[in-house]
DRENLO-436843 format. One record per residue: residue number from 1; residue in one letter; x, y, z of N, C-alpha, C, O in turn. Coordinates in steps of 0.02 Angstrom, whole numbers. Each point is the difference from the previous one (the first is absolute). Last residue first. Layout:
<sites>
> vexke,dopa,nxx,nyy,nzz,caxx,cayy,cazz,cxx,cyy,czz,oxx,oyy,ozz
> NUM,A,X,Y,Z,X,Y,Z,X,Y,Z,X,Y,Z $
...
</sites>
This chain:
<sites>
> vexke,dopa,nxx,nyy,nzz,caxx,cayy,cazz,cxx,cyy,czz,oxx,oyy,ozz
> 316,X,-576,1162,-603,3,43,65,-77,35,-23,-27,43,36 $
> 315,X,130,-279,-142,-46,65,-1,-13,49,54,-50,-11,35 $
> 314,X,203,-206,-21,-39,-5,-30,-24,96,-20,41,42,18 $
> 313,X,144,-246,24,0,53,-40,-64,20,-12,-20,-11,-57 $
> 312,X,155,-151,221,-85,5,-25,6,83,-11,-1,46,41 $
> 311,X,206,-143,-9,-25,-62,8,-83,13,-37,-29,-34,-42 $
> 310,X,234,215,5,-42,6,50,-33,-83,-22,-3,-8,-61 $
> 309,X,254,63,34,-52,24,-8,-74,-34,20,-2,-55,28 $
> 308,X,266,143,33,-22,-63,2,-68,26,-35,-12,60,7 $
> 307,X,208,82,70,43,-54,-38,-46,-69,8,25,-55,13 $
> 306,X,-66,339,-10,-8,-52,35,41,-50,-44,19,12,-58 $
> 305,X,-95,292,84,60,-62,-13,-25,-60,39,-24,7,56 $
> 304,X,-116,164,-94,44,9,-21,59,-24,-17,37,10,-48 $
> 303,X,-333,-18,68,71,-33,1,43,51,-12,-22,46,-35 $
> 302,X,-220,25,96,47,-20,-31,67,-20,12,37,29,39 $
> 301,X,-319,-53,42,66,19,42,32,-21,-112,-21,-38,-44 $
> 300,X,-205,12,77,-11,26,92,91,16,-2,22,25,52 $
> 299,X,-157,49,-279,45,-96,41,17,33,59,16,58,12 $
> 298,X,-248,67,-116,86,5,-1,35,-62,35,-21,-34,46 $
> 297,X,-236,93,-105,25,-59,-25,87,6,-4,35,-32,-39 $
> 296,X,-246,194,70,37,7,-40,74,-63,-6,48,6,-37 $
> 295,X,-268,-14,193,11,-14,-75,64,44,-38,4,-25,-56 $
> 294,X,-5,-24,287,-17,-63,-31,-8,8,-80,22,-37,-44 $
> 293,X,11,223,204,45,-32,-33,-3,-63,-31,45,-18,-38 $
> 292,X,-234,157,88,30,39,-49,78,-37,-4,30,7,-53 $
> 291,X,-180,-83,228,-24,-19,-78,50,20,-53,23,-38,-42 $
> 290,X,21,77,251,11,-52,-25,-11,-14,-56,34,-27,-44 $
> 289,X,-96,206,119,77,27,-8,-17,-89,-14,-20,-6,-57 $
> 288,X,-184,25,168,14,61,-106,81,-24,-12,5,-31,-52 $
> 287,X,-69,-21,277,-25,-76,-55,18,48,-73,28,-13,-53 $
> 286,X,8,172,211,68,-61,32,-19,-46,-75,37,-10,-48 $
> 285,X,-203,181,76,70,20,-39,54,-50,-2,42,-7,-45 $
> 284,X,-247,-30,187,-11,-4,-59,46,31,-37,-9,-26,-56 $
> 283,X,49,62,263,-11,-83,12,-1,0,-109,46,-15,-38 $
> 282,X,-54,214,120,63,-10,2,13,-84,-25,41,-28,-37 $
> 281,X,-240,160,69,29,31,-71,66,-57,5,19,-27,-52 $
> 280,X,-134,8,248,-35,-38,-53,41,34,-50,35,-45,-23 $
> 279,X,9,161,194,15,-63,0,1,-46,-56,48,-27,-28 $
> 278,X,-132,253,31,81,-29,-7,18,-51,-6,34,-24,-45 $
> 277,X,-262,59,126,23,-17,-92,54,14,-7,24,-33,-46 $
> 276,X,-53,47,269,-11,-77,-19,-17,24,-80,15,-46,-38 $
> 275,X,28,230,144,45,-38,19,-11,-76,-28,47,-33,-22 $
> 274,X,-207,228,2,47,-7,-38,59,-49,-3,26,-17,-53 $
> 273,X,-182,13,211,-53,-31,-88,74,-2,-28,31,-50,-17 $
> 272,X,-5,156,224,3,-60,20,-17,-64,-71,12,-59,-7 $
> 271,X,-2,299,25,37,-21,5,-1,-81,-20,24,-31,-47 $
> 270,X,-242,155,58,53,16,-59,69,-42,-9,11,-31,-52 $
> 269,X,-144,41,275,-26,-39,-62,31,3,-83,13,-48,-36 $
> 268,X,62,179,213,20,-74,32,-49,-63,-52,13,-58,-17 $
> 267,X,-66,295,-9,82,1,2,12,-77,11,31,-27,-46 $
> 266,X,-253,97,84,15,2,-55,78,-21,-28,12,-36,-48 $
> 265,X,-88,43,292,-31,-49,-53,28,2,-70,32,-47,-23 $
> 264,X,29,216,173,25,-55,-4,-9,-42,-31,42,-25,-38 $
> 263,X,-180,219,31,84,-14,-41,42,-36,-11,36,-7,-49 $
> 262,X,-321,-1,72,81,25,25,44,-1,-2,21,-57,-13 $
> 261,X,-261,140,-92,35,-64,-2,60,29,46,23,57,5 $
> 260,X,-246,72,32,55,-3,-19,48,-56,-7,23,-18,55 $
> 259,X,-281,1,-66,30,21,37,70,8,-30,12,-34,-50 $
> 258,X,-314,-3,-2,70,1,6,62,58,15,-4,61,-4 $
> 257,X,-221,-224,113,37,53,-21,39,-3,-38,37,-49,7 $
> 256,X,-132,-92,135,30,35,29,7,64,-38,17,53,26 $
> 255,X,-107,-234,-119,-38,4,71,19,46,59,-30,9,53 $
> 254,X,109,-56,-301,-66,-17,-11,-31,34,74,-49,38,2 $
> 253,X,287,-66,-25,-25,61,-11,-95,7,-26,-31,52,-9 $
> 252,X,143,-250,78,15,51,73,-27,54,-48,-52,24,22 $
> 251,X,43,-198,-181,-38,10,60,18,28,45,-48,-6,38 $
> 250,X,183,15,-194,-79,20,-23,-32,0,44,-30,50,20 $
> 249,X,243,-130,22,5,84,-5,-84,2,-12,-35,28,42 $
> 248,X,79,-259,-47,10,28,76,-25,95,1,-42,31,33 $
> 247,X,82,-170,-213,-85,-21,-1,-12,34,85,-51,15,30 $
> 246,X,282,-20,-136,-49,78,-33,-72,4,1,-39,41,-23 $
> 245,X,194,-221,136,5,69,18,-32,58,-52,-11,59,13 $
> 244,X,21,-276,-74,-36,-7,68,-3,72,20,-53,30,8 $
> 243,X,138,-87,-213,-50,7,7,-45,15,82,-52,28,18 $
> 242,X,300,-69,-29,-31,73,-29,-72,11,-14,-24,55,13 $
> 241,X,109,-272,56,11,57,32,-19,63,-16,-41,33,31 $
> 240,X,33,-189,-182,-23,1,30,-16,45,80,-50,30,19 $
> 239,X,226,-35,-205,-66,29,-8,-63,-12,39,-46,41,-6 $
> 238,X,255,-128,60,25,56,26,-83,35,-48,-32,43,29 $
> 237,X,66,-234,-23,-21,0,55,21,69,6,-8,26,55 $
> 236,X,52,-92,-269,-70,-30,19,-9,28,66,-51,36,1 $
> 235,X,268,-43,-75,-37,70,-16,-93,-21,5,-43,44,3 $
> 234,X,210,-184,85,1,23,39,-33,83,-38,-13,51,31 $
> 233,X,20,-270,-145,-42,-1,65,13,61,23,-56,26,2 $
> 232,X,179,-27,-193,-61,16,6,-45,-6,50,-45,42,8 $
> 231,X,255,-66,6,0,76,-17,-101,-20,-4,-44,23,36 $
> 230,X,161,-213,8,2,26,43,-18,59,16,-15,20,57 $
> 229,X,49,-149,-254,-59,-33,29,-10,53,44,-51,33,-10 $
> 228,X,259,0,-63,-48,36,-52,-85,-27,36,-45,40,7 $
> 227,X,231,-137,97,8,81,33,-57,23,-40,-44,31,29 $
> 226,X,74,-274,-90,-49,28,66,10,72,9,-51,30,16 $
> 225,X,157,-162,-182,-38,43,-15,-43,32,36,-38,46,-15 $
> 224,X,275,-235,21,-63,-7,5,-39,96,-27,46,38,-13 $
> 223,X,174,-137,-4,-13,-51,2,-71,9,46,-16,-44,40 $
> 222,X,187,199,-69,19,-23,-60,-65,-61,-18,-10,-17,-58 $
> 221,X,37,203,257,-48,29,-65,18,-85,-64,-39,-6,-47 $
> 220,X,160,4,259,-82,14,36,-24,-2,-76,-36,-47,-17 $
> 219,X,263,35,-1,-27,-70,30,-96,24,24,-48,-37,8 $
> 218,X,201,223,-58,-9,-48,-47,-43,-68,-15,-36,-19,-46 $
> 217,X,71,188,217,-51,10,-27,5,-46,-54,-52,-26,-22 $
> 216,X,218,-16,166,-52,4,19,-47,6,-43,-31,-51,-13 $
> 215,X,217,129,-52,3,-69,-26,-59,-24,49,-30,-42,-33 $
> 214,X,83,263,73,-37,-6,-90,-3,-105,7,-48,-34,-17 $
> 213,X,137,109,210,-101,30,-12,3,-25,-53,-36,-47,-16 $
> 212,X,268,18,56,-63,-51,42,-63,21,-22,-42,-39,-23 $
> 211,X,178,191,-44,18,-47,-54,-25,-61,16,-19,-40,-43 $
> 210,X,36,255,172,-53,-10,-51,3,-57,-28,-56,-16,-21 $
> 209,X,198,24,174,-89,-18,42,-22,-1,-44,-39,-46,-13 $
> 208,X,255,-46,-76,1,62,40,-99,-6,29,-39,-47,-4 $
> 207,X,262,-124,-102,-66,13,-1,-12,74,54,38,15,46 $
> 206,X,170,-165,-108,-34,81,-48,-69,25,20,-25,54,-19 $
> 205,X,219,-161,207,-50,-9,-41,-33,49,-50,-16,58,13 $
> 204,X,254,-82,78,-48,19,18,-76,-15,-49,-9,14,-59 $
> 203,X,318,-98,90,-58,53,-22,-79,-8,52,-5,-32,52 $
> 202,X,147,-199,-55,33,68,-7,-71,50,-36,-53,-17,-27 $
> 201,X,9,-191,104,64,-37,2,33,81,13,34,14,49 $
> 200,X,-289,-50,45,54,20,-46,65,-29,-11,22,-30,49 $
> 199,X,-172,-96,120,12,89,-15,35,-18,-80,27,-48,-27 $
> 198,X,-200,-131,78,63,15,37,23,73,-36,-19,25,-53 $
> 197,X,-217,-195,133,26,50,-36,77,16,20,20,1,58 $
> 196,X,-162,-255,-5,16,97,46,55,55,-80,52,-14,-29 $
> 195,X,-252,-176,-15,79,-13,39,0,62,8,-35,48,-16 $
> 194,X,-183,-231,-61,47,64,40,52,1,-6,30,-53,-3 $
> 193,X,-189,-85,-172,50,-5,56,20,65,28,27,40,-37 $
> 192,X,-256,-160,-143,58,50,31,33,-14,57,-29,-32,44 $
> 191,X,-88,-78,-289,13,-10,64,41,67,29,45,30,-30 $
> 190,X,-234,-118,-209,65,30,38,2,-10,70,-51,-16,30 $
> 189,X,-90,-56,-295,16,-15,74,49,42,28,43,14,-42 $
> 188,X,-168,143,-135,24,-75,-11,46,-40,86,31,33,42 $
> 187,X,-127,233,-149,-5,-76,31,53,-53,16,55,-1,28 $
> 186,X,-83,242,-142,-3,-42,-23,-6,-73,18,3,-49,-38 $
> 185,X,-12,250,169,-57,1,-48,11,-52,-55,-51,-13,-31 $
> 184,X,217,72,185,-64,-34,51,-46,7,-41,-52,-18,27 $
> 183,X,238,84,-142,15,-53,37,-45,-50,35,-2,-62,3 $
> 182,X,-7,315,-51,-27,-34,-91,20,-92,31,-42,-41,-21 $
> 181,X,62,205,173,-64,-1,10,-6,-42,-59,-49,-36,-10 $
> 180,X,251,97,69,-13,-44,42,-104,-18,-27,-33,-50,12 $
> 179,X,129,207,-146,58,-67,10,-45,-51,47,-34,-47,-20 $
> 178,X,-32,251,-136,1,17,105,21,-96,-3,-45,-42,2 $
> 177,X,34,235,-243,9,-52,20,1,-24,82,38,40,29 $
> 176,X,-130,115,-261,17,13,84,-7,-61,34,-54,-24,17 $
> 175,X,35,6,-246,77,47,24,-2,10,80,46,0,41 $
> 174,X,-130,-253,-185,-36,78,27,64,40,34,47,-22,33 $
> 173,X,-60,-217,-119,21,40,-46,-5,99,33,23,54,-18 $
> 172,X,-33,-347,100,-46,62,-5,54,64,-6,42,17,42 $
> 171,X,45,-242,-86,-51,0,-41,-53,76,25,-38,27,-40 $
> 170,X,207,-110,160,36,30,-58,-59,22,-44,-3,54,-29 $
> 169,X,-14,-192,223,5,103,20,-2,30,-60,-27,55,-11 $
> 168,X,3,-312,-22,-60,44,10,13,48,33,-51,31,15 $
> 167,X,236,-128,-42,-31,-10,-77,-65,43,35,0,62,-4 $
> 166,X,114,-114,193,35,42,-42,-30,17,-70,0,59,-17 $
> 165,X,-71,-236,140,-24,53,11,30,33,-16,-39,32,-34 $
> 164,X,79,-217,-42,-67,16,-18,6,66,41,-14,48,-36 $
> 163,X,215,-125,80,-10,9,-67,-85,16,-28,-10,40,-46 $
> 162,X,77,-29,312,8,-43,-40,-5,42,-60,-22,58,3 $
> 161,X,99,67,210,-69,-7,-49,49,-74,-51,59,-6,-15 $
> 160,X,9,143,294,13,-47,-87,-67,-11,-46,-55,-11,27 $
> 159,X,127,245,148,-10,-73,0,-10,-58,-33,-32,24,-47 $
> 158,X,59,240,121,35,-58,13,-38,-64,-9,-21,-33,47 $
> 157,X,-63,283,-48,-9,-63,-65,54,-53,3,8,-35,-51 $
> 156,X,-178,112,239,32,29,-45,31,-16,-61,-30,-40,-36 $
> 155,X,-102,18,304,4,-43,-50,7,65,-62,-38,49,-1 $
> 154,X,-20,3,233,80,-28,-10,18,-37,-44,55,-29,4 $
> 153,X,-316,84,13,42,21,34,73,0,10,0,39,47 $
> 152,X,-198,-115,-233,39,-31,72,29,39,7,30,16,-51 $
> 151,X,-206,1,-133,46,14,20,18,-4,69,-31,33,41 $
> 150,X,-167,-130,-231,28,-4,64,80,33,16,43,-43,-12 $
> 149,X,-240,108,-178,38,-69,15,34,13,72,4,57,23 $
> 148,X,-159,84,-164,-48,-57,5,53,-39,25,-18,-59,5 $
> 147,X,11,288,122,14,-29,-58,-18,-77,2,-15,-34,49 $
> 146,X,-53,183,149,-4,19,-66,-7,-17,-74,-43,13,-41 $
> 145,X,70,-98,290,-50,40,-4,-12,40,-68,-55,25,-12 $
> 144,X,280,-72,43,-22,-95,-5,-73,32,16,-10,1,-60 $
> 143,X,134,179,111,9,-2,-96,-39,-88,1,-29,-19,-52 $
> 142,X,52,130,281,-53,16,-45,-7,-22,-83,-48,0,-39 $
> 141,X,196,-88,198,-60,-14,28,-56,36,-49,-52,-26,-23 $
> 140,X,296,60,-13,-26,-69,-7,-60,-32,2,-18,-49,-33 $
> 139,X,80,273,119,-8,-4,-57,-10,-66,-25,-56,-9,-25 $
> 138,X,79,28,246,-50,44,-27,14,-15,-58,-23,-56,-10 $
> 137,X,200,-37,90,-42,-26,1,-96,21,-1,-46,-40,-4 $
> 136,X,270,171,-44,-8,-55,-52,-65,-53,11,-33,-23,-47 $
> 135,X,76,196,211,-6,47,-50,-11,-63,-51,-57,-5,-23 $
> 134,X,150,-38,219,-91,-7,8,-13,30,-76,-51,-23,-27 $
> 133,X,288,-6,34,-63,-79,10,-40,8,-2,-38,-34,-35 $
> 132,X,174,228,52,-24,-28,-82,-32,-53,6,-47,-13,-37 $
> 131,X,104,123,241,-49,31,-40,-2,-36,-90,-42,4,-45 $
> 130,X,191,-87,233,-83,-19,13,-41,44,-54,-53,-21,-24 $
> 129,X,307,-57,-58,-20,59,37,-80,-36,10,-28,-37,-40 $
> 128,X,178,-151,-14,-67,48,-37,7,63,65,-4,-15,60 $
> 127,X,108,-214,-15,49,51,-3,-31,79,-54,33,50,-14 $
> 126,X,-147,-286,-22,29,22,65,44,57,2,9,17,-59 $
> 125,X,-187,-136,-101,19,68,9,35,28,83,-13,46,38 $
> 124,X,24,-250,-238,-24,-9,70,-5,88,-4,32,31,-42 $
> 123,X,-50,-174,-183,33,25,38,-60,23,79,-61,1,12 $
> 122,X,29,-164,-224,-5,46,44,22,21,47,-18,-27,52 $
> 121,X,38,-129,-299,46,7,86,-51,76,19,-2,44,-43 $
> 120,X,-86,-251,-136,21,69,25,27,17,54,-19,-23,54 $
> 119,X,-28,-129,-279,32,-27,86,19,67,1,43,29,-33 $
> 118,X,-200,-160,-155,22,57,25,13,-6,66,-34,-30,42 $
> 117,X,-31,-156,-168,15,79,-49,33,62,-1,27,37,-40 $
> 116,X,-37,-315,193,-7,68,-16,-4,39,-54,58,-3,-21 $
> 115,X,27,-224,71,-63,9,-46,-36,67,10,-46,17,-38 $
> 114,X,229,-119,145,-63,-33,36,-43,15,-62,-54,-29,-7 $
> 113,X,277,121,-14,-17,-80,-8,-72,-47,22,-17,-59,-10 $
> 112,X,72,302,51,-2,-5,-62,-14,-72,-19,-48,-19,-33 $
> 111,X,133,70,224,-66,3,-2,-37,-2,-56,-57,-23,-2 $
> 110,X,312,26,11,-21,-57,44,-86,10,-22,-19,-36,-46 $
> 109,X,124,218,-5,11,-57,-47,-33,-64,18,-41,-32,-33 $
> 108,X,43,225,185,-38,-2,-56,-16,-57,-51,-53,-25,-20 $
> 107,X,234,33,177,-68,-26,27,-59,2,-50,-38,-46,-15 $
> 106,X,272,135,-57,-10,-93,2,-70,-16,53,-24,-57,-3 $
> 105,X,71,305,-13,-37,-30,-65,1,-98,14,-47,-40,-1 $
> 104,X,132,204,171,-77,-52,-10,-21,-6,-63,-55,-23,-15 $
> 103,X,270,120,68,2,-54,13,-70,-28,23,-8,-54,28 $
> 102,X,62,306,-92,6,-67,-64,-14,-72,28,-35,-34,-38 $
> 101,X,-76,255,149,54,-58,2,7,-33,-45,-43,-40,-17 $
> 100,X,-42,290,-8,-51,-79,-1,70,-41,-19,34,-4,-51 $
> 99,X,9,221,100,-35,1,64,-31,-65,-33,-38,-28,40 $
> 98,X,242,74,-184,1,-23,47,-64,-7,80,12,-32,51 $
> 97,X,5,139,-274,35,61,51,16,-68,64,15,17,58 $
> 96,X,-144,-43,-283,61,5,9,55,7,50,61,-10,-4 $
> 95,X,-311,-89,-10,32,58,-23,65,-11,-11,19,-59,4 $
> 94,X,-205,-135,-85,17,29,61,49,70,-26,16,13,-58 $
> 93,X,-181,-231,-37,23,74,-23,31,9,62,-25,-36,43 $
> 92,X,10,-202,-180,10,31,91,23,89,-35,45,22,-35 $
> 91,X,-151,-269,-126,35,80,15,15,22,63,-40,-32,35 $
> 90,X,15,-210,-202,-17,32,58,20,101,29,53,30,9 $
> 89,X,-4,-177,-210,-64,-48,1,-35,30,84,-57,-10,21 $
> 88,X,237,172,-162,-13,-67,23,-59,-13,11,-45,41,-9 $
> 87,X,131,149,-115,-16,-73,-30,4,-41,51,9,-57,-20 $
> 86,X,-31,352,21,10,-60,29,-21,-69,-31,-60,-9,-7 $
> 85,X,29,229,-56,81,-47,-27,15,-54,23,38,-45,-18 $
> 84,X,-259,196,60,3,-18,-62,74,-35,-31,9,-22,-56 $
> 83,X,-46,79,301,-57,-54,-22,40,-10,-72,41,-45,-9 $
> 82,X,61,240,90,23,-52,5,-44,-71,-20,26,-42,-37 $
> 81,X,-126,265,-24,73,-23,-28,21,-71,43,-12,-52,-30 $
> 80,X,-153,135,157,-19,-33,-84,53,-16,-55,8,-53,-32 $
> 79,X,50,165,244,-22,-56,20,-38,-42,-56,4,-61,-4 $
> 78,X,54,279,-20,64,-45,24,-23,-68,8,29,-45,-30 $
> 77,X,-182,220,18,22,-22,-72,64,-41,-2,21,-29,-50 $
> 76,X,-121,122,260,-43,-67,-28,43,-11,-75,15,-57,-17 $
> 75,X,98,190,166,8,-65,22,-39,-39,-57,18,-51,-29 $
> 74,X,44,287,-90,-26,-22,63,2,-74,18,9,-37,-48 $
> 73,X,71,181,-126,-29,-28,-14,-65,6,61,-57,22,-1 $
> 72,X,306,109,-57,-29,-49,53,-85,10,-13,-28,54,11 $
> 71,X,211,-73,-234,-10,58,74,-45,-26,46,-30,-51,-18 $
> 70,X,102,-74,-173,34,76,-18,7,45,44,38,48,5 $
> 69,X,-13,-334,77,-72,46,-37,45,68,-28,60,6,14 $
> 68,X,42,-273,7,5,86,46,-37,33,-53,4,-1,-61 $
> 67,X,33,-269,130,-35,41,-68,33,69,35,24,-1,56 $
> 66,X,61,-273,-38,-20,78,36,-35,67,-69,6,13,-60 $
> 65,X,132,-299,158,-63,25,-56,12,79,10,49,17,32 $
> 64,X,97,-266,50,-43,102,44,-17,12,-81,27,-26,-49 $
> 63,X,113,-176,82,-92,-1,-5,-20,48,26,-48,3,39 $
> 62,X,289,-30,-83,-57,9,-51,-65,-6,-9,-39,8,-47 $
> 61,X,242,109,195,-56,-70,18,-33,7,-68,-30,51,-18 $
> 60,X,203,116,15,34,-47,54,-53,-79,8,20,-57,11 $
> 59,X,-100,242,-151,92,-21,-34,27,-53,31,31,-47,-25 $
> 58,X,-245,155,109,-8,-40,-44,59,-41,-46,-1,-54,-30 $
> 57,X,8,236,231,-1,-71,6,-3,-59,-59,31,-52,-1 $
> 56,X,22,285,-57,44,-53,52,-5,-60,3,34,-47,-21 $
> 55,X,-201,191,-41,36,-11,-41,28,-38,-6,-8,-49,-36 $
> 54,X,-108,135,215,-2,-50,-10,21,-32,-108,-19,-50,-31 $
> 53,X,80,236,172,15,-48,27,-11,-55,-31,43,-43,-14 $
> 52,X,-95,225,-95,93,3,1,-10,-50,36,25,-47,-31 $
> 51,X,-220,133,80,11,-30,-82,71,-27,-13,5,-56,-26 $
> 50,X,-53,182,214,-22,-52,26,6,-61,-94,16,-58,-15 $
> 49,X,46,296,127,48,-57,-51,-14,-74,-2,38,-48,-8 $
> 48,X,-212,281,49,66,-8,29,41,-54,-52,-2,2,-61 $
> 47,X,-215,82,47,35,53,-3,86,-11,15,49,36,-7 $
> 46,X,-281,-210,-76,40,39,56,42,38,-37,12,-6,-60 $
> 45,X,-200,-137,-41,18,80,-16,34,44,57,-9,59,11 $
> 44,X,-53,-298,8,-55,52,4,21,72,-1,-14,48,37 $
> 43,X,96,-309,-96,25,56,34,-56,62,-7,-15,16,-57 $
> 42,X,22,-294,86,-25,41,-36,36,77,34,11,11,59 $
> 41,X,42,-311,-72,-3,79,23,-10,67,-39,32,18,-50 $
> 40,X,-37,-316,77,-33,60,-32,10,67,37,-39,20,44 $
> 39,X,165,-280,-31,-11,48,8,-29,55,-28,40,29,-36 $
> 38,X,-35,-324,49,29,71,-21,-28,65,19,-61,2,9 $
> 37,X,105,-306,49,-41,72,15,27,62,-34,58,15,12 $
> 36,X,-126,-311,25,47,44,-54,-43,89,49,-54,18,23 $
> 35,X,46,-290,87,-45,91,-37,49,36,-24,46,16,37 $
> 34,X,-26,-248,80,-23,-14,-81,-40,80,3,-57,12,-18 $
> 33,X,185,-65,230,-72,-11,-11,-36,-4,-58,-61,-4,1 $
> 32,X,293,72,12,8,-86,13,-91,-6,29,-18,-58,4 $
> 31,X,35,267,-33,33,-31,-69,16,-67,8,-6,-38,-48 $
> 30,X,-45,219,239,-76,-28,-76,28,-59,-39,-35,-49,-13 $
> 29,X,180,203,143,-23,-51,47,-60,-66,-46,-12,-60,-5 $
> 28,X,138,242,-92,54,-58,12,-52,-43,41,-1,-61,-5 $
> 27,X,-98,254,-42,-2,-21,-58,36,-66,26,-34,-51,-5 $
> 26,X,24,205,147,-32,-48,18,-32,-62,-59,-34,-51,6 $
> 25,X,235,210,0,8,-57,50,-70,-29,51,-1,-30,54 $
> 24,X,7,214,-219,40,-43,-34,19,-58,44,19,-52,-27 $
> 23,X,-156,234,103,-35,-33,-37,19,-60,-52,-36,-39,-31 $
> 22,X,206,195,173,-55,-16,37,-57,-68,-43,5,-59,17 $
> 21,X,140,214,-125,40,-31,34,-47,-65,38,-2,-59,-17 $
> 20,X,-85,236,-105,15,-34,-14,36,-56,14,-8,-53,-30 $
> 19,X,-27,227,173,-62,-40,-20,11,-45,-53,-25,-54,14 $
> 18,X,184,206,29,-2,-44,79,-61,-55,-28,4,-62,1 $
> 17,X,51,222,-151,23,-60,-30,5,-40,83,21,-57,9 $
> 16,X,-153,251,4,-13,-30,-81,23,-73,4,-34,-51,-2 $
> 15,X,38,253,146,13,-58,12,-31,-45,-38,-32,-45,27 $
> 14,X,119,267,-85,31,-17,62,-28,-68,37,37,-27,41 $
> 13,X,-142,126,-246,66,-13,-9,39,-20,41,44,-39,-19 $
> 12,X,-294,91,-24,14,-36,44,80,-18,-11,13,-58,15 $
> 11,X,-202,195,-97,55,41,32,17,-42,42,1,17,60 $
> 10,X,-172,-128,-162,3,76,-3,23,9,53,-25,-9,55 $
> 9,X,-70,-232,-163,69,37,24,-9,74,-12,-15,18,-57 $
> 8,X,-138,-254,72,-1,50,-36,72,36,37,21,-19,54 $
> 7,X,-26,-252,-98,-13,42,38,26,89,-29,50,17,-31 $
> 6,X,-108,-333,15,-39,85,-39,14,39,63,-30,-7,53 $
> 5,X,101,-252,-128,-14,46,63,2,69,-23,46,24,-32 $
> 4,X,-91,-275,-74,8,49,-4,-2,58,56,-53,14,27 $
> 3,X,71,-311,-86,-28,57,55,33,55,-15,60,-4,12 $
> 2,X,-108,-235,-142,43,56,18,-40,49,19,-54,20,-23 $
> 1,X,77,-307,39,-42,60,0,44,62,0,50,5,35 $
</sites>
């Protein structure tokens, strides 16, 4: 069996070849287990010498592969580039940076043998500042209340996909792409394992708060239509309401009179309308901008330099 290991790379020059290093002595471990293994690395339009590395490596190991994009793409188009070079009969996506232990892929592997599809490592959130746990586990809580597929909590994209399932990511074609969610929407049997998250090898994480929200909102809007469901229940109850209250004004002024409206009222009623069709403008602009990239039909990423070509050449 050959096992492909897919990993995206940005601005990873300083521990690049630790990792290579690393993933090469679990290749040694595999191999008297009858698994051939090669390497997919994708460069995501780093800034640094991370290309130059794995240059290197490919001169030095001939089963390193590697594509490097024109400019940074982003993780998800990294992560399709790699799928699409990857030729083994099995895949393991993981990062670069060393925080997904090389040495549970041979468990993976192992589980794999039971007839799995999919063997997911979920990470532990020990050593989690308390405000991002509760913060991830609210959100977890609300987006599974939402979307049509199941997103787990410490579950990401470490983890092995058989050849059918790889073939069926490949096969959905769509630009705004949410990984973990296209994974749990394609099915097929799977198993998960914990392990404790490990720091950084070197540097700092790219991700920043906005760059959690947006990829948040990603995962909320990719895989269901409820916010738009949501605009309208809540402009229904908001006309209702309003009916109630102008069946309210008539009648006080039917029996009372009429009287000076008050300011507050008015102000806090105004506001409060205006604020939720922001809202709503916003919810419904999010599904528009998709639309508008889905159809003009651009390839989620360009090549610039690679020394392998793509397994499933298909139609961006």
């Amino acid at each position: 069996m050959l096992l492909s290991i897919v990993a995206p790379c940005y601005n990873e020059e300083d521990v690049l070849e630790r990792f290579h290093a690393e993933v090469q002595k679990v290749a040694e471990e595999l191999l008297p287990l009858g698994h051939d293994v090669e390497f997919v690395y994708v460069d995501d339009g780093s800034r640094d010498r991370t290309l130059a590395v794995l240059e290197r490596l490919a001169v030095q190991d001939p089963r390193v592969r590697y594509v490097s994009f024109s400019r940074n793409f982003g993780k998800e188009a990294a992560l399709l580039a790699g799928l699409r070079h990857a030729s083994g009969d099995c895949v393991v996506v993981m990062d670069a940076d060393l925080q997904h232990p090389p040495e549970l892929i041979k468990r993976m592997v192992d589980l794999r043998a039971q007839g799995y599809d999919q063997v997911i490592a979920r990470r532990t959130r020990t050593g989690d500042r308390m405000t991002r746990t509760l913060t991830a586990r609210l959100y977890y809580r609300l987006v599974n209340r939402l979307v049509d597929v199941e997103l787990v909590d410490g579950v990401g994209d470490f983890r092995l996909l058989s050849r059918r399932v790889v073939d069926a990511v490949l096969g959905l074609t769509e630009s705004n792409r949410f990984s973990k969610g296209l994974f749990a929407w394609v099915g097929f049997p799977g198993t998960t394992f914990e392990y404790t998250n490990a720091l950084r090898a070197h540097g700092r994480s790219s991700w920043s708060m906005r760059g959690l929200l947006n990829y948040g909102l990603d995962g909320l809007l990719s895989f269901n239509n409820r916010p738009l469901r949501a605009a309208l229940y809540l402009g229904m109850g908001l006309l209702a309401i309003a009916g109630l209250y102008t069946t309210w004004i008539v009648g006080a002024a039917i029996v009372n009179g009429v009287r000076t409206p008050g300011y507050v009222t008015i102000i806090t009623a105004v506001t409060g309308v205006a604020g939720v069709q922001m809202i709503m403008l916003g919810v419904i602009g999010e599904y528009t901008g998709r639309i508008y990239y889905e159809v003009k039909g651009r390839p989620h990423f360009l090549v610039k330099a690679t020394n392998t070509e793509p397994v499933k050449d298909l139609v961006p």
